[in-house]
C-alpha positions as CSV (number, residue, x, y, z in Angstrom):
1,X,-16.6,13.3,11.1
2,X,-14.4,10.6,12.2
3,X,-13.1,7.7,9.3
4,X,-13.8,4.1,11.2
5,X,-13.2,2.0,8.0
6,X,-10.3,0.2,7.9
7,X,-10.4,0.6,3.8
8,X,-10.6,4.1,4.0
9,X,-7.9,4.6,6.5
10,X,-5.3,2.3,4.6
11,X,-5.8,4.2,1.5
12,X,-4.4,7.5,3.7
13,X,-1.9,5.3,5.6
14,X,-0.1,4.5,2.2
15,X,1.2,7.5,1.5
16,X,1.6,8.9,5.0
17,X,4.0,5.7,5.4
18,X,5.7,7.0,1.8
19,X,6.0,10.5,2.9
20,X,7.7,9.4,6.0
21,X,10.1,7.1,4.2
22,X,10.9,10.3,2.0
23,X,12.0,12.4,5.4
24,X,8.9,14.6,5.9
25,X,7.9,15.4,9.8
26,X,4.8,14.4,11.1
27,X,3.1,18.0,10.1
28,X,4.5,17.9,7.0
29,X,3.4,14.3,6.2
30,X,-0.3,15.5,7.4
31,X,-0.2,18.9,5.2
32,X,1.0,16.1,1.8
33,X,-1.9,13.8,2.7
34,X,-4.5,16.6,2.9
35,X,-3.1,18.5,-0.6
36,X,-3.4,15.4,-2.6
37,X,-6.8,14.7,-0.9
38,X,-7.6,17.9,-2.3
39,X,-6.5,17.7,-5.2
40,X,-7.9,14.7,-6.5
41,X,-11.2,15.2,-5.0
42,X,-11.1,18.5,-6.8
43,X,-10.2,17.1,-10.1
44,X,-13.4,14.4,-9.8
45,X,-15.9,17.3,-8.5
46,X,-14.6,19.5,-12.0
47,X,-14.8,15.8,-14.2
48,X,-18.4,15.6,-12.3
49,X,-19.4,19.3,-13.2
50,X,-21.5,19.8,-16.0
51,X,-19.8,20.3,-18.8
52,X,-22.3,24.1,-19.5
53,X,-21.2,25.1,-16.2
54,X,-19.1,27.8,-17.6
55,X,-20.3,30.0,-20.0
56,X,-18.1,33.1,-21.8
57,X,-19.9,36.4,-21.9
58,X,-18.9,39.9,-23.0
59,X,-18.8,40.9,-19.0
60,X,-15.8,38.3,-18.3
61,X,-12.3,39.7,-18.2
62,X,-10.8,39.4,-22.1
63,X,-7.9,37.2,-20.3
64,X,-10.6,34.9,-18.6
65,X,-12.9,34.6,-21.6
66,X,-9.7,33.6,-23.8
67,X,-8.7,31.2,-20.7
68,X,-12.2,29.4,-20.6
69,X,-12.5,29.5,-24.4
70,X,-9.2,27.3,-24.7
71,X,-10.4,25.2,-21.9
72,X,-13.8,24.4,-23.0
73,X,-12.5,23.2,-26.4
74,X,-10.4,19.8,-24.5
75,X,-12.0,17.0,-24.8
76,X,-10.3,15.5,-21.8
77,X,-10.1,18.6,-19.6
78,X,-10.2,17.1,-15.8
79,X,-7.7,14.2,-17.2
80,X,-5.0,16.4,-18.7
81,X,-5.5,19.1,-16.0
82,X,-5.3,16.7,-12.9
83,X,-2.0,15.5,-15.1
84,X,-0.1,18.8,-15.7
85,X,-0.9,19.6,-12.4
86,X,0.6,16.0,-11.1
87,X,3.5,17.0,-13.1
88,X,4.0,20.2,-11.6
89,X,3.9,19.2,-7.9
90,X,6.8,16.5,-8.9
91,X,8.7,19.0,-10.7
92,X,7.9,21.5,-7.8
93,X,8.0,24.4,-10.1
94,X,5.4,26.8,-11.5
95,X,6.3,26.5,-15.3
């Protein structure tokens, strides 16, 4: 699939243009584009998901089931989870 729309192209040339400014190769500039592509287009399919789509069950893992349970209880789940991890590609850490 090829992107013709001028639109759709400028909102990837913005950043591209920002990366560059910031010192990254043309690779490099590519691979930052594409991650934050993905990640924001995963963060709208999970705020799109049904909100049943995950359901804990005594066959999960006790470390998932606690994960899921914690999870499930945020009211604003996609929201703060699409902003901790923002926050964590800036920081460029893992904490």
């Amino acid at each position: 699939m090829r992107f013709h729309d001028r639109t759709t192209l400028r909102i990837y040339d913005a950043p591209t243009e920002a990366f560059a400014a910031a010192g990254f190769d043309p690779a490099e500039r590519l691979r930052a584009t594409t991650f934050i592509d993905s990640f924001v287009i995963g963060t709208a399919l999970n705020e799109a998901a049904s909100k049943d789509l995950w359901e804990v069950d005594a066959e999960l893992s006790g470390p998932f089931s606690e994960s899921l349970k914690a999870g499930l209880e945020s009211k604003n789940g996609a929201p703060d989870t699409f902003r901790w991890g923002q926050d964590m590609i800036l920081a460029g850490s893992n904490s």
